[in-house]
N, C-alpha and C positions, 0 to 999 in steps of 0.2 A: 617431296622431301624424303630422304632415306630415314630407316628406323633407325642407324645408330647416332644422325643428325639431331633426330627427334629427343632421343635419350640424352644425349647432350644437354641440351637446349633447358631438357626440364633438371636434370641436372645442375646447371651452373646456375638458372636462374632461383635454385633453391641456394644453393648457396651464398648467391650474391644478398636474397634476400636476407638471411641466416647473418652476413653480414652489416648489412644497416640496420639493424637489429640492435648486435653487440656495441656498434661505434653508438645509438642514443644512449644504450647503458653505461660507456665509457664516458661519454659527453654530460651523464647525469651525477657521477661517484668521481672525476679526477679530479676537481677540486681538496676531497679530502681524503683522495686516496686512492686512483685505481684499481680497481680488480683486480688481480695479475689471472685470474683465471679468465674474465672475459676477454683479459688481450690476446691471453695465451688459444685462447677459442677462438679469436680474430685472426690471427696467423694462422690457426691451422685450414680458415673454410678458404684463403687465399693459398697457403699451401696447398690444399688438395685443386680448387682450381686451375692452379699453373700445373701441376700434374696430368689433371685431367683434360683440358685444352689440348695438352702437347700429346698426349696420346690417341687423340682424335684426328692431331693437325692443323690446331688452329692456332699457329704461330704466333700470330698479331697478341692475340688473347694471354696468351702461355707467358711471353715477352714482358708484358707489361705487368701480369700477376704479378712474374718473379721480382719487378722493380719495385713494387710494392711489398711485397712480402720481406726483400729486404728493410724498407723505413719500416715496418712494423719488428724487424728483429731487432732494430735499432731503440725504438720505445720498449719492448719488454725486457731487454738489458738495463734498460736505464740510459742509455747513451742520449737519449734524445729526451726529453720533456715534453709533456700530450698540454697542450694548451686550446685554444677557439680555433687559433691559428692551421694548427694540426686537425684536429675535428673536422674543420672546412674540406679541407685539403681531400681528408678520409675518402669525405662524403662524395664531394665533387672526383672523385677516380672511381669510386662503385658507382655512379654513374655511368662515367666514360664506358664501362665494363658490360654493364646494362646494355647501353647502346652497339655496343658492337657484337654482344648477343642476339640482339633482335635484329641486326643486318644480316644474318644467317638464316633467321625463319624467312627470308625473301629470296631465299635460295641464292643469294650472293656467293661463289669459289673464290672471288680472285682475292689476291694476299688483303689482307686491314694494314696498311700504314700508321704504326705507333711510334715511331721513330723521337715525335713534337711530343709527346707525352710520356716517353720515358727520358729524356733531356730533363723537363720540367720537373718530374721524382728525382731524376739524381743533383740537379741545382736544389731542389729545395732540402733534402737529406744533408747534401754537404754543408747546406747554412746554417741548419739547426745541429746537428752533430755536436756533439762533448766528448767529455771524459764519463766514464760511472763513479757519482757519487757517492757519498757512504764511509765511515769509520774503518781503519786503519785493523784489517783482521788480523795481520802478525802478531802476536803477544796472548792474544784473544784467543783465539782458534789453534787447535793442536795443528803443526805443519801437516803431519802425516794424514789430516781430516781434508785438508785444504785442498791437497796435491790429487783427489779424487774428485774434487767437484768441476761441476761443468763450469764455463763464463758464466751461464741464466743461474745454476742454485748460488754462484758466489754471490750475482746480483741480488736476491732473494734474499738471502743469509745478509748481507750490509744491510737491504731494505729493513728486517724484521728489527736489527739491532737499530737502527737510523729510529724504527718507530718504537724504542724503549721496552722491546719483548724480551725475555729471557728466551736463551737456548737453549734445548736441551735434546741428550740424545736417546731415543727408547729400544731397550735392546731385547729382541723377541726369537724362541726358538721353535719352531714349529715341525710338523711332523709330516714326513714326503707325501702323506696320502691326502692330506688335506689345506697343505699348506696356502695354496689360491682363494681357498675362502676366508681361513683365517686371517691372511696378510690383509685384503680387503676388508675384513671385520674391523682389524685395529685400526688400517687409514682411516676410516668415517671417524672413527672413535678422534682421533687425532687430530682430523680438520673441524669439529666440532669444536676442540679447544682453541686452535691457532691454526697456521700454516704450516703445511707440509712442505719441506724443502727441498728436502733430498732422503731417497731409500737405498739404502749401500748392504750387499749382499755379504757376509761376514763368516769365516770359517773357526771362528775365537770359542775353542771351548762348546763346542756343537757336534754331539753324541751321535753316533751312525744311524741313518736313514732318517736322518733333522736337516733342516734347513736353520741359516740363521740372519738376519736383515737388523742392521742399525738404519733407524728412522728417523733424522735431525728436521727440526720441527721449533717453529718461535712461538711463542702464546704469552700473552698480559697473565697467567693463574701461577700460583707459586710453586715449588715442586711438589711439596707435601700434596697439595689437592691434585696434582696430575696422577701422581702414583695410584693413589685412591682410585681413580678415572681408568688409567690406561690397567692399571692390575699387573704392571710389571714392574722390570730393573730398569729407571728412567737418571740418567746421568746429568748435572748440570752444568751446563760448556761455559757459557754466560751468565752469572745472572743477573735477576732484573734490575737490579741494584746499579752493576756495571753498564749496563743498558741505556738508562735513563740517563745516565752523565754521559754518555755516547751521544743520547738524543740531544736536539734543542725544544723538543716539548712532546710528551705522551699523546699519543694518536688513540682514540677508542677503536677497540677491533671490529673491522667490516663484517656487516653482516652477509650472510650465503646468500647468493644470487637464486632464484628458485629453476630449476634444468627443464630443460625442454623435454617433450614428449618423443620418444619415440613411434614412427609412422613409417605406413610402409608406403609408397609411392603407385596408384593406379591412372590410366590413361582415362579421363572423364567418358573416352567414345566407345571406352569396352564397358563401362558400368550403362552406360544410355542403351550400347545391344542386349544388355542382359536385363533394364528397365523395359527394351520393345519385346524381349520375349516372354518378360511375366505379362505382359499388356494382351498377348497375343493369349498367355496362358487364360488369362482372366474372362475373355472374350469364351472358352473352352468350359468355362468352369461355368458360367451363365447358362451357356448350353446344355450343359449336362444336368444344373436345378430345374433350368424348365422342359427338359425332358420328363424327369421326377415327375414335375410337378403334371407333366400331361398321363403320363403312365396312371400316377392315382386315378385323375379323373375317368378314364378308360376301362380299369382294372382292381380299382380301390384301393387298400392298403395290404397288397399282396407282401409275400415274402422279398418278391424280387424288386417289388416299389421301395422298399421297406431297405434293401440294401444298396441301391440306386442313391437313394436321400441320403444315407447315411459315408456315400464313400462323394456326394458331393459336399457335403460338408466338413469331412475332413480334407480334402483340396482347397474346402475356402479358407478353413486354417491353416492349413500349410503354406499358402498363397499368401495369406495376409502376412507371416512370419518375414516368408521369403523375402514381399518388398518392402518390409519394415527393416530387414536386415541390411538391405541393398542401399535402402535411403538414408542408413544412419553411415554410412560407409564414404556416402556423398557427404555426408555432413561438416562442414570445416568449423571451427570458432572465428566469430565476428571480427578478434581479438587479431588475427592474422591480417586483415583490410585496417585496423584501427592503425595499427603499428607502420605500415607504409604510409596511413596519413599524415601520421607522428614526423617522419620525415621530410615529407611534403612542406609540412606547417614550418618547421628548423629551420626548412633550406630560402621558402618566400619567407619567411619571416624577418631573414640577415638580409634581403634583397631589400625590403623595403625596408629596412632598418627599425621595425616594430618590436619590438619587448612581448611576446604571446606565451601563456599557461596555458599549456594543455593536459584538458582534465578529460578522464575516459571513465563508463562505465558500462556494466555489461559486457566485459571481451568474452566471456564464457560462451553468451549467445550461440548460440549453434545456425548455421544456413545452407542451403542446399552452397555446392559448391561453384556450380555454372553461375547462380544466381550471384554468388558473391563476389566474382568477376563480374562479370557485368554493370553491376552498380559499384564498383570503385572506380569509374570514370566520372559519372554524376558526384559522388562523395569530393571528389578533391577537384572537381568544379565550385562546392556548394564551402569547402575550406577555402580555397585560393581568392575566390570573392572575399568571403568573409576580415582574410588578413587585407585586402588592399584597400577593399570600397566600405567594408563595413563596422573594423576597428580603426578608430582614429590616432594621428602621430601623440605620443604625449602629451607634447604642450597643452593640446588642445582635449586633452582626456583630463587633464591635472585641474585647467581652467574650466572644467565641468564638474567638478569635486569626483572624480574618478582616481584609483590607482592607478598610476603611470603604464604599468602592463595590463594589454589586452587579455581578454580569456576567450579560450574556445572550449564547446561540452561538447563531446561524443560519449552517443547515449546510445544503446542496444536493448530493448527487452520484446519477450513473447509476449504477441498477444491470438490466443486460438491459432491459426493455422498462417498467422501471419506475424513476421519480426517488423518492428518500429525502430527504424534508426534517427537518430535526433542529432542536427547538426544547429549547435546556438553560439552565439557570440555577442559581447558584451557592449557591442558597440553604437553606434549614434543611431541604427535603426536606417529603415527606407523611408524616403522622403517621399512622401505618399502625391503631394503637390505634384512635383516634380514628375513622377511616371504618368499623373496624368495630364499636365502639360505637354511632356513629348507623348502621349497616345495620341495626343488632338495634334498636334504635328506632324506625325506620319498618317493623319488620316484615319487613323482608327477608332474613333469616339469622336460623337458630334458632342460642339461646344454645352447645347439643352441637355444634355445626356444625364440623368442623378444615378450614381451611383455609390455603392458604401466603400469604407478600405477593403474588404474582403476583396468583392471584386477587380477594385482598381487595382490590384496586387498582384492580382495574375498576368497583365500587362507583361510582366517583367520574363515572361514564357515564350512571350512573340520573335520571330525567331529575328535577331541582330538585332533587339532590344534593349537599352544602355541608358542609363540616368548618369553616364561619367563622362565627362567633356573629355578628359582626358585618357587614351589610352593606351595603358601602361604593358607590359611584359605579362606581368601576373594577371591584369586584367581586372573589371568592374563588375560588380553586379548586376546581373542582366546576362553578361556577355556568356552563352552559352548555355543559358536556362533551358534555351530550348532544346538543347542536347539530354540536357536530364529531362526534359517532360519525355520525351521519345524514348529515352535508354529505358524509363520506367515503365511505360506501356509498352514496350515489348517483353516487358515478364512480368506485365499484369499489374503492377504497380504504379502509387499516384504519391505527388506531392502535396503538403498542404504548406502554408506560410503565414507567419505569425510573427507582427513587426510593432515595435511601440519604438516615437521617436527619442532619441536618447538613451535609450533602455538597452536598443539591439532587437533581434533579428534572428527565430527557431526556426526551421527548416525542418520539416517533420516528413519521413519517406515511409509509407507502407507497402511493405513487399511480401509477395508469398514465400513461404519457408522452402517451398521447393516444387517445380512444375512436374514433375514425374507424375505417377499413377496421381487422379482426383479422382473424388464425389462429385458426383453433379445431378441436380433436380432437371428432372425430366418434363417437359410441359409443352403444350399443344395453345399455337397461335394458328386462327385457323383451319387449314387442311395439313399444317407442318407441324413437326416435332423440333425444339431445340434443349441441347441442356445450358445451363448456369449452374458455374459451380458453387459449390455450399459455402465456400470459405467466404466468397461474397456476400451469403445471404444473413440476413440477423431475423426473418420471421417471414410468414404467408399471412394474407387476409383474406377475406372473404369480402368483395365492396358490390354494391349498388349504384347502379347511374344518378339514383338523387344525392347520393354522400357526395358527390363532387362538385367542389367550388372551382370560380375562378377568381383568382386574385394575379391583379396586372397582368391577364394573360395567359393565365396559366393555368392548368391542372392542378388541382391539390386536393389534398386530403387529410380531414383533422382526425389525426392520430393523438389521442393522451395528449392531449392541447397543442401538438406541434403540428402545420403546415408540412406535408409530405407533399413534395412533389412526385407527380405521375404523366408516368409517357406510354400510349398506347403502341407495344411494338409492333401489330398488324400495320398501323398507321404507317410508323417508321421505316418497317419493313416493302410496304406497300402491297400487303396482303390481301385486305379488307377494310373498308372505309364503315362499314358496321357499328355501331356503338350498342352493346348488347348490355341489359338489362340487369344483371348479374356476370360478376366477374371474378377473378383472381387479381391479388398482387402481390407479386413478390418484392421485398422491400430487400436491397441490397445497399453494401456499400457502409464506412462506418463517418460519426461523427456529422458534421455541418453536409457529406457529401452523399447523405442517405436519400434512396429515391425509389416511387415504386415503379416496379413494372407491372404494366395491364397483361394478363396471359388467359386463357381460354380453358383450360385444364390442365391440372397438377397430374403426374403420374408415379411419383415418388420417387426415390433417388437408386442413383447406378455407379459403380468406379467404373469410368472413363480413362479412356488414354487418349491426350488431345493432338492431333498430327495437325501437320503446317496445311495451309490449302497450297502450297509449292506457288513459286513464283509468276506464273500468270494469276492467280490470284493477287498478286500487291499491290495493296494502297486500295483496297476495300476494306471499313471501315466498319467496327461492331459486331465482328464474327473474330474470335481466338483459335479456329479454327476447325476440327472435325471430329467426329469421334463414332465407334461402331457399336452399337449396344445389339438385344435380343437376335432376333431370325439375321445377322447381318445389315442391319438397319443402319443406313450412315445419316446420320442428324447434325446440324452446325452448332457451335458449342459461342454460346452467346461473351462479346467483351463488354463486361459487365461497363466497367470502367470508359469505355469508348463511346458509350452509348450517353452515361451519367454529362461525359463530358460535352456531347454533342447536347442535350435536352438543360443541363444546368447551368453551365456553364457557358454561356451565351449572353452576350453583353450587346445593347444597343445601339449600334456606330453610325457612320455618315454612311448612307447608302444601303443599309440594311440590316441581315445581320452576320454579325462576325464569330465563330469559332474559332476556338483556343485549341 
């Protein structure tokens, strides 16, 4: 794919995003009022993408922006009214747009046929169409005021008076040198009180090397208190008096939408070459401490040892700067993946005709930026279940002494070196019978089998696993589990589940903040070296062949009264069949899915950069992959997670045993 395909690509798909953004904020305020700033914000991310399509060449795309961009000139005039109806419609076209973005990343040339979908914008434009409503401005409004305004401020100008605002005009004279700051000083000031309507450039009385700008402007405050405010000559066109008998009832003034951050846009594969060349750097800088460190022994604490140590230690500081810099760069907010789910939730939610609130917290959250792609496929897996199989229809919510509307939580917070995303819903819960009536159906659990809900709940992971007779578009619970168990071990992340009937259904994801540069505890199984990284670990022990019991089977070991399970990795490995006398464990992993590992000696910890073992390695199980520590030493870098899942997570089935 060309780079200026590529630039595109990330291009429109920012502003599409940018998009269904502003239509849930429109979707949330027009009931009592519109934005006119987020419509007018909405027009313009569809304006600049028809611009920018047709400058690239992508007719199809450009085509239908511009047929949209007109119905949206038509809502910011007023000609049209934004109702569900409108919203829908919004939605489902930044869709279509979507889609025909992403037929590009597949290296598609040939024309997109939009022909059926700009038919569709102009039948539905012409249905909805009117006249612009609004109070009779002749009489009102000085002609000479009028004969300058565009169609949008006349629009404005009726809106403010429709919603019982006084008018008024602020007349300011400013000085050639600095007239751009001040102009923008007094807008804020301005939009703080009311809306700004229109700024009209004026030569009335405006002393040489002045500028001069009348500001018409509506606000609910009376004049007296504006002058006070703005500190100038503020004229009264309307007032509010005249206003409110224009209106048919006083509208309180919308509050300020909060503005988006400005960002500058990076290519994720140029931050990962400059992640592989601090990786490389780091690997240089180890070298050069235990050079240091051999010179002392050889030569003592000469002058030259002495400044060795000292110029590698400031490379470690500078190092460590470097990829703390590099990694906050990657870093996006939660809040960005919340907000597409927000969508997700709107659009199934009108499918299956469910009533859903959605509640968020944590958007500040910060995450590495790969990782937060990645896990928004599992995420609106773990919602779209939730609206179909896991909130129930009304009637049937109402007849449970529930409120008629379903609720969904998304939840975000740190915890150590790892974010917690919490997907919960209010609804009837999993039918714990049920999954394991169909395990014992497809064979996977003999009927003798005892196990608790914990267990029988992971069931719902197997892959084409489904407790819904019926399936639907959006799909049941189950359908797809097994895509997030996968999506989440492959960036080192697990799910846990947590279900009461009736109650509803938390979905709990632990993921690392970010896989670039790790820590990882160095330790000797055997005649080998591996690391495991710290983020997993919560403590080391010191254990004894007689501390260990066995309960049903198993390794354990009584920690502070809790049963630890323990898995000998020599064993697992097939290193050594050995049971040595004294030992290490490392206890990884948090909550219910904590486990030790048996290891042979600690060597304390290293930052590691972990590479892929490349594709003849795939589909070997409990290695994360590689890493270079001291003299060039390549060691395999332990999946904590892979391992826990293979030793704990093991249920007793027809035939043997079965992994999840």
């Amino acid at each position: 794919m060309s780079s200026a395909k590529e630039e595109f690509i990330a291009e429109a798909s920012d502003l599409l995003e940018e998009s269904g953004r502003l239509i849930l904020e429109i979707q949330d305020t027009f009931q009592t009022g519109p934005n006119p700033d987020s419509v007018n914000a909405l027009f313009r991310s569809i304006h600049t993408l028809k611009g920018l399509s047709g400058l690239f060449g992508h007719q199809g795309i450009s085509d239908l922006s511009h047929a949209l961009e007109s119905l949206l000139d038509g809502i910011r005039l007023g000609k049209i009214d934004i109702s569900d109806e409108v919203i829908k419609f919004l939605f489902n076209n930044i869709d279509i747009l979507r889609l025909l973005v992403e037929e590009l990343t597949k290296d598609k040339d040939k024309e997109q046929d939009v022909s059926g979908h700009l038919k569709n914008i102009e039948a539905f434009r012409n249905s909805l169409a009117g006249k612009t409503t609004g109070p009779e401005l002749k009489g009102l409004i000085d002609e000479s005021v009028l004969m300058v305004l565009t169609e949008y401020e006349e629009h404005r100008l009726k809106t403010n008076i429709h919603e019982g605002k006084g008018i008024y005009l602020a007349k300011a004279v400013f000085s050639l040198s600095d007239f751009d700051e001040a102009l923008e000083e007094l807008t804020k000031t301005i939009k703080s009180k009311g809306e700004l309507i229109s700024t009209l450039p004026t030569s009335s009385n405006v002393p040489p090397d002045s500028i001069g700008f009348n500001l018409m402007f509506g606000s609910l405050e009376p004049a007296e208190k504006l002058k006070d405010t703005i500190r100038g000559e503020v004229d009264t066109l309307v007032s509010m008096k005249i206003a409110e008998a224009a209106a048919p009832q006083q509208k309180s003034q919308e509050t300020t939408l909060k503005s988006t951050t400005t960002t500058v846009r990076v290519d994720i594969e140029k931050l990962d070459r400059i992640l592989n060349t601090i990786g490389e750097l780091t690997l240089a800088k180890g070298a050069v401490k235990r050079i240091g460190e051999e010179l002392a022994e050889s030569y003592g604490h000469s002058p030259l040892v002495a400044d060795v140590n000292k110029i590698s230690q400031a490379l470690e500081r500078k190092l460590a700067e470097l990829q703390s810099q590099v990694l906050e760069i990657r870093m996006v907010p939660i809040g960005q993946i919340f907000s597409r789910l927000a969508q997700v939730i709107r659009k199934y939610s009108r499918e299956t005709e469910k009533r859903i609130e959605l509640v968020m917290y944590g958007e500040d959250t910060e995450i590495d930026k790969y990782i937060a792609e990645e896990v928004i496929d599992p995420l609106m897996h773990l919602v779209r279940n939730a609206i179909d199989h896991g909130i129930e229809p009304a009637e049937e919510r109402k007849k449970n002494g529930k409120k008629e509307s379903g609720t969904i939580i998304l939840k975000a917070s740190q915890r150590g070196n790892h974010v917690i995303i919490e997907v919960k819903d209010d609804g009837g819960g999993i039918n714990i019978q049920r999954v394991k009536e169909k395990a014992i159906e497809k064979g996977l659990l003999d009927k003798s089998a005892e196990m608790d809900e914990k267990e029988l709940v992971n069931f719902i992971f197997t892959p084409g696993f489904s407790t819904k007779e019926v399936v639907s578009e959006v799909s049941g619970r189950g359908v797809g589990m097994d895509v997030v168990k996968e999506k989440l071990a492959a960036i080192g992340g697990f799910a846990e589940i947590d279900t009461k009937k009736g109650r509803g259904t938390a979905v709990t994801l632990t993921i690392p903040i970010t896989l670039a540069i790790i820590k990882a505890l160095i330790v000797r199984v055997g005649t080998m070296k591996f690391g495991i990284p710290l983020t997993s670990i919560s403590e080391t022990l010191v254990i004894t062949s007689g501390d260990i019991q066995t309960v049903d089977g198993k390794d354990v070991y009584n920690l502070r009264g809790e049963m630890l399970p323990i898995t000998n990795i020599g064993r697992v490995f097939a290193l050594t069949d050995e049971e040595p006398e004294r030992f290490f464990a490392v206890v990884a992993g948090t909550g219910n899915r904590r486990h030790g590992l048996m290891v042979d000696e600690l060597f304390g910890q290293h930052e590691i950069v972990i590479k892929s073992l490349g594709e003849y390695f795939t589909g070997i199980r409990g290695f994360a992959g590689a890493a270079e520590i001291g003299k060039h030493e390549v060691i395999l870098v332990i999946d904590v997670d892979g391992l826990i899942d293979n030793a704990v997570v093991k249920q007793k089935v027809k035939g043997g045993i079965y992994d999840l």
